[in-house]
N, C-alpha and C positions, 0 to 999 in steps of 0.2 A: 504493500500500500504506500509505505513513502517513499520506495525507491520508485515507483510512477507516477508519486505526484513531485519528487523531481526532475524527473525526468519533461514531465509536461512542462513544468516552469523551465527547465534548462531550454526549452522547444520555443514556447514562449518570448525565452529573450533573444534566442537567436535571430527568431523573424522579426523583432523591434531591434535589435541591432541590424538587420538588414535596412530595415526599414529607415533607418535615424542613416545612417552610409548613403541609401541613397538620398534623402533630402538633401546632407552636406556636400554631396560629388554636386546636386542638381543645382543647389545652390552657388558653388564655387563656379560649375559651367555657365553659369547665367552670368554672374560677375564676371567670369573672364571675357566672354563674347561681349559683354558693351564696352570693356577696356579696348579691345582690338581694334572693335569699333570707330571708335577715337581714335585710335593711334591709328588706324588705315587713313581715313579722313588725314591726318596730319601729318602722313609720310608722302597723300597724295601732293598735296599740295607745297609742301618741302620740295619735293621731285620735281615739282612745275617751276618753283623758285629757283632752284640749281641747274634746270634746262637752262631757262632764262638767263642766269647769271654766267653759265660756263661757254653758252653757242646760241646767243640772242639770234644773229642772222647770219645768211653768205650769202655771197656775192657772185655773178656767174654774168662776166662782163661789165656792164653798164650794170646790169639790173640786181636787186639787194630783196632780197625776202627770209623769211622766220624761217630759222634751222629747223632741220627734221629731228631734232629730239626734243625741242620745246612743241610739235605735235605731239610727240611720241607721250611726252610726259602728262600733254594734258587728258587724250583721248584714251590710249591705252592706259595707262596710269589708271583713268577715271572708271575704263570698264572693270580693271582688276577689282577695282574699290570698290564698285556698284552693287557687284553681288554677293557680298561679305555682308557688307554693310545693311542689305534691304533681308538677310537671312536675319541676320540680328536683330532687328526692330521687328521682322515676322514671326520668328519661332526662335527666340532667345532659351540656349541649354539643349536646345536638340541635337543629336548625333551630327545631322548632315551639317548642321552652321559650324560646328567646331573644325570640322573636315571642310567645308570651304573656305571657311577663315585661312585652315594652314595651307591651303592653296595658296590661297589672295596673298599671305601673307611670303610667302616663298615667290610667288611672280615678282609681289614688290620687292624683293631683294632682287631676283634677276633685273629688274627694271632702271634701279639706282646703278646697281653694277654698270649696266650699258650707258647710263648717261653721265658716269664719269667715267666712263674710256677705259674700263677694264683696270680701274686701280684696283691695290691691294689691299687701299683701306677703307675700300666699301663691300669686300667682302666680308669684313666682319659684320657685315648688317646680319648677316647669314646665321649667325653662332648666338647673335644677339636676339634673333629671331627666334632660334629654338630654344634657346632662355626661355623667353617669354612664352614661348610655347606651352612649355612644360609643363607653366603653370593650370595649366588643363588637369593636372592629375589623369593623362590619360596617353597610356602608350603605342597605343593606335594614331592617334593624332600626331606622334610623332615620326611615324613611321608614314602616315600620307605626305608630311612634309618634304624629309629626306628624300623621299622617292620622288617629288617634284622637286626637288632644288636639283638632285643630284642627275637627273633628268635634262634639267633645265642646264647644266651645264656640259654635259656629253654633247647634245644635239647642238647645243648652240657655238660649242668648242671647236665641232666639226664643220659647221656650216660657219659663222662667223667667228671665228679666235679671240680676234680685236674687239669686240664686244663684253668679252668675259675677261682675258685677261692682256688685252693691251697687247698683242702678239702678234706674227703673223705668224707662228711654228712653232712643235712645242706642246700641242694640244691635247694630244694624248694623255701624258705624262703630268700634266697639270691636273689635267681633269681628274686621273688616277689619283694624285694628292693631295686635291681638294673632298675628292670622296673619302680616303681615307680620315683626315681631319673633323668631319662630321660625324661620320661614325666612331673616331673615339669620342666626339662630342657625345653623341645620343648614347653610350656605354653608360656615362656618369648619370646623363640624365636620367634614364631607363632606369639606374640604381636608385637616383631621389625619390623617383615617383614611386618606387614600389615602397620604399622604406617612409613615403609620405602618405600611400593610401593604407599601408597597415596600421600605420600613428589612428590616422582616420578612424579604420574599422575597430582599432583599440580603445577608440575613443569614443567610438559607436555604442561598444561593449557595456562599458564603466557605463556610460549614460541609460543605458538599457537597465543594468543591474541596478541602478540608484533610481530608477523609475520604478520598476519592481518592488524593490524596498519599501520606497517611496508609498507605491500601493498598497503595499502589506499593511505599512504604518498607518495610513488612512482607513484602513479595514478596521486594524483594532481598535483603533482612537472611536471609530465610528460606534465599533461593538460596546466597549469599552462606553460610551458616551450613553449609547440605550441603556446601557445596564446601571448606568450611574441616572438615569431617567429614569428607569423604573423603579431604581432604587429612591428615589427621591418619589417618586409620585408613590408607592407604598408609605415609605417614611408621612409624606403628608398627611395621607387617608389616616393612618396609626396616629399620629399626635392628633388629629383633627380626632379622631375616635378617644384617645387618651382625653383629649379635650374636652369633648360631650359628657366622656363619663366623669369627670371631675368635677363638670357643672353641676352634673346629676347629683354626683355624690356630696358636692356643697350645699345643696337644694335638701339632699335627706339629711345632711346631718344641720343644719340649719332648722327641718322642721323636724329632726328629733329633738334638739335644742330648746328648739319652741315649746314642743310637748313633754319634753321633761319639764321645762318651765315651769308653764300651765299646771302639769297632774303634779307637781310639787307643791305648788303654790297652792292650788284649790284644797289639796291634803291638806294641809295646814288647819282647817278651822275643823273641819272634823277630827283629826287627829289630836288637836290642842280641847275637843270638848270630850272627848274617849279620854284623855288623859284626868281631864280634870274630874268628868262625872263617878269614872271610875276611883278617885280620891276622895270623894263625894258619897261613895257609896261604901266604901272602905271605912270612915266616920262615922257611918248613918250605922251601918250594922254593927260597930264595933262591941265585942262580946257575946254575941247573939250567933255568931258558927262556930259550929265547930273545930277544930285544928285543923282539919283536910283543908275544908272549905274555904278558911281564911288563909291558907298557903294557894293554895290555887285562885282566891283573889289575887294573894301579892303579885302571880304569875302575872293577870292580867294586867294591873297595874304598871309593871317591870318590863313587860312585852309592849304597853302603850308609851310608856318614855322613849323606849328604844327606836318606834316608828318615829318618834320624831325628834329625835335627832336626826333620825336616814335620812326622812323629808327634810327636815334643814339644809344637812350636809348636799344631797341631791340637788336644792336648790342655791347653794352658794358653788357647788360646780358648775351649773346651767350659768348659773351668772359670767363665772369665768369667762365663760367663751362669748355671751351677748354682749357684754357692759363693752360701750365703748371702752379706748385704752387711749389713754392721755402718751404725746412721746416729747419728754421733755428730760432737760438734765437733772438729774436725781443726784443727791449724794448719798449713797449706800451706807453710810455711818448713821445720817439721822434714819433711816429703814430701820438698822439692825439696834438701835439707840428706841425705837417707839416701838418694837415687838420685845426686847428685852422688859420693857415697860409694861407691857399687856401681861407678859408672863412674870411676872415679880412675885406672886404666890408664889406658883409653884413653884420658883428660883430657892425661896427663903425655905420654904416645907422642905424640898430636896438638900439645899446646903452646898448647890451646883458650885464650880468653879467655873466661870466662863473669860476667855482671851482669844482676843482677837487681832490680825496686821493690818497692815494699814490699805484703806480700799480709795477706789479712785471714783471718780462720776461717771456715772453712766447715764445712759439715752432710753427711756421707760416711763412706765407708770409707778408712780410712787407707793399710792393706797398698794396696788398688787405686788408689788417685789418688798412693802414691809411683811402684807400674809402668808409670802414665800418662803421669809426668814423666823416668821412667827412658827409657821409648820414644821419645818425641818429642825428650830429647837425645841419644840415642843416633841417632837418624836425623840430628837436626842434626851428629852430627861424622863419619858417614858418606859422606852423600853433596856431598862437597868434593872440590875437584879444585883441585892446585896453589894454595891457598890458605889460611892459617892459619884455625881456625874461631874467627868471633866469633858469641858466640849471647846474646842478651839476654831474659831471661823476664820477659812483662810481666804487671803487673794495673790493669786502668781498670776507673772503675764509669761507666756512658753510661745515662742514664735509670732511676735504683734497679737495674739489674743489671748485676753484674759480669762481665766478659770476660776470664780470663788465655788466655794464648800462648807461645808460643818464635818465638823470631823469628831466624835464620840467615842468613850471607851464602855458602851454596851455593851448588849447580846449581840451583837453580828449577826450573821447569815451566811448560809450557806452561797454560792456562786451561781447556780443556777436557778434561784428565783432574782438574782439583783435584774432581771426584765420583768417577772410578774407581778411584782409591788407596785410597779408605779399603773397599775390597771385599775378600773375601780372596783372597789369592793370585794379586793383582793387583800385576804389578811394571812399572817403565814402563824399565827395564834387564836387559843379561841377569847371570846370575851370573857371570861372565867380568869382570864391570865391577863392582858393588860388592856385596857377600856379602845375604845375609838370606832369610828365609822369605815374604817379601809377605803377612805374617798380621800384623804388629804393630799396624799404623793401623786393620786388624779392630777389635782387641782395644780401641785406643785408643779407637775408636767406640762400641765397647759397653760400655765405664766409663763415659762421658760419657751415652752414652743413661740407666744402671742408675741414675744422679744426677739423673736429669729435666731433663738441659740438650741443647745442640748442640755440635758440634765442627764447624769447616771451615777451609780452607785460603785465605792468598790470597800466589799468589805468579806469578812473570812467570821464565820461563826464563834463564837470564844472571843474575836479580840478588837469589836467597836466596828464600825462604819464610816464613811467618809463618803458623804455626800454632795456629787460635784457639778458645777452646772457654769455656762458660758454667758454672756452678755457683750451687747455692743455698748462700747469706753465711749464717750463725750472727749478722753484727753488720757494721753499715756501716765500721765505725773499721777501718783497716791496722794492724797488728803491726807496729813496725820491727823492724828483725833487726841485729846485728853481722858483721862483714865475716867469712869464712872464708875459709882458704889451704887446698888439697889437694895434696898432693905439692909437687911443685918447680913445677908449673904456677900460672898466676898468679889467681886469682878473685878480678875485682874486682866488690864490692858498691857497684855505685851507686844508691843511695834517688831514686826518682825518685814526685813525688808523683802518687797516683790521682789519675786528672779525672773 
């Protein structure tokens, strides 16, 4: 199979290199035929000039008239010229005009020869002629030459001497070594032209192979071109499709949004009258059931709080994502300065140690990146067990972005839930073990998302958490902050420099 589809391409370039050969031989022959052209015209008339100039008249007694070579030059001269020249303007590059050219143009050498008297140095018109011949690229044309010149001087050697070379005797011998001289002439030539038409056909070759190429190259580019159209007009339809579905998908979670909203919201008065009536009824009977009875109230009671904190919690997640978000420069110190403040109980009950480095401005919502830090310490002083909490909130900046955290000597976790905490309603203990709704690291995630950064965890079961999250800086420079006490508990500020 490929050695026949080389071979067709090798087939191929042959006949465009034939084909390129012959446009350049046709072309070079056309150009040469209107040079000759011109130069017949201008040897006519040179010829007519040197009639004139050499044997104006003679004299024959009394009486004076125009020498027989300024005839010769005009009439004869004019017909050699006539038919060269009227080939040329009719059928310029065709076989026969080349071939009467080297006629006309070999007359014209005999011609001039005779009208300067058989000198020597109008023979070289001769040598000079099939010079210019040559340029034909064609060794036939130089062989009709030869064979009229050398023609032209046998016959005319014998019949007129004095014509040719100024002689009366002699003519043999002359003619013999004027033929000779032409023929080592046309040896050389006969060698340029062939070593000129192989240049040629080599030249033919190269431009055939690079045309080929050339093709090939425009094949793939072209293939090459659809495939990168199709590929792009796929690519469109797909994001146009990824498109639509995102719309979609912002439209459902917009009116899940809504409708957690809503069925939170509306929960809310029924929930808050099930909690209350049920307290309500807890008082009204008191003492009047039995021990089951009044535990399985409590049930009630303890299961109606519970729905509303959910509904709460449920509805300050919905908010997250509806409330507008304010983007302004925030300073993260008064944040972590008004959420330390919210949580001051618990700070003083637990006996927390809290320190912090020094944080820089950022670009946000203030109310939501204090409840971010409210969250994430409130989980750090939670989930402790037998152990005083130390909780340290960092800020690093690692490659122009900034990373703050909390970082805790808790319970830790295991590795492969640090993705399902931040889901809602994901708890990895039960309520029996430490209180909350499993929505906060939600919310937590969806501040961090609303700011165009990441939040994630990294922490190892046994020995704390360190919880890390990104933000877009207002300004590279840290704010330092002065030290704050809260309650009786101790917070110490320690400036630890951004890396």
């Amino acid at each position: 199979m490929l050695s026949s589809l080389n071979t067709s391409i090798s087939a191929v370039e042959s006949a465009r290199a034939e084909e390129l050969l012959r446009d350049q031989q046709q072309t070079l022959h056309t150009r040469t035929d209107r040079v000759f052209a011109t130069l017949m015209v201008f040897q006519w008339v040179a010829g007519i000039a040197a009639a004139v100039w050499l044997s104006p008249h003679t004299w024959t007694g009394a009486m004076s008239e125009t020498h027989l070579h300024v005839w010769a030059a005009v009439f004869l001269g004019g017909a050699i010229t006539a038919a060269p020249v009227l080939l040329v303007w009719l059928q310029p590059g065709h076989v026969l005009t080349r071939h009467v050219v080297a006629v006309g143009q070999m007359l014209t050498s005999g011609l001039l020869i005779h009208l300067s008297g058989g000198r020597i140095e109008a023979h070289f018109h001769i040598f000079g002629s099939l010079a210019f011949l040559a340029c034909y690229r064609d060794w036939r044309v130089m062989v009709t030459a030869t064979l009229v010149i050398i023609g032209d001087h046998w016959i005319r050697g014998w019949l007129w001497p004095e014509s040719v070379y100024g002689v009366l005797s002699g003519a043999s011998m002359r003619s013999l070594e004027h033929t000779g001289w032409i023929v080592f002439e046309d040896i050389f030539l006969f060698v340029t032209i062939r070593h000129s038409v192989l240049d040629m056909s080599r030249n033919a070759s190269i431009q055939a192979r690079l045309e080929s190429i050339n093709s090939q190259i425009e094949q793939e580019v072209r293939r090459r071109t659809e495939q990168l159209s199709q590929s792009v007009a796929k690519t469109v339809i797909a994001s146009r499709k990824l498109l639509e579905a995102n719309n979609m998908l912002e439209e459902r979670n917009d009116e899940l949004d809504q409708f957690t909203y809503i069925a939170s919201h509306d929960l809310q008065e029924p929930v808050r009258k099930l909690v209350s009536f049920s307290q309500l009824l807890e008082q009204d009977i008191d003492g009047e059931l039995n021990e089951d009875a009044q535990r399985d109230l409590g049930f009630i009671v303890d299961a109606a709080k519970r729905m509303k904190t959910l509904v709460q919690a449920l509805l300050d997640f919905s908010r997250i994502g509806r409330s507008a978000m304010q983007q302004q420069s925030v300073d993260l110190n008064h944040c972590i300065d008004d959420a330390l403040f919210a949580l001051d109980l618990r700070i003083q009950e637990t006996d927390a140690t809290i320190t912090r480095d020094e944080f820089p401005i950022v670009v946000g919502d203030q109310m939501m990146l204090t409840q971010l830090y409210q969250n994430l310490i409130s989980n750090a002083l939670k989930f402790i067990k037998d152990k005083t909490p130390q909780i340290h909130l960092t800020a690093s900046c690692v490659n122009d972005r900034w990373v703050f955290g909390v970082r805790d000597n808790g319970i830790g976790m295991k590795k492969e839930y640090t993705d399902r905490i931040f889901q809602p309603f994901q708890r990895l203990h039960g309520r029996s073990e430490y209180e909350g709704t499993g929505i906060g690291l939600s919310i937590c995630k969806k501040t961090v998302q609303r700011h165009e950064g990441d939040i994630w965890v990294e922490s190892e079961l046994g020995a704390g958490s360190h919880f890390l999250f990104s933000l877009q800086t207002h300004q590279p420079e840290p704010v330092p902050v002065a030290p704050v006490g809260v309650g009786s508990a101790a917070l110490e500020i320690a400036p630890v420099s951004a890396s």
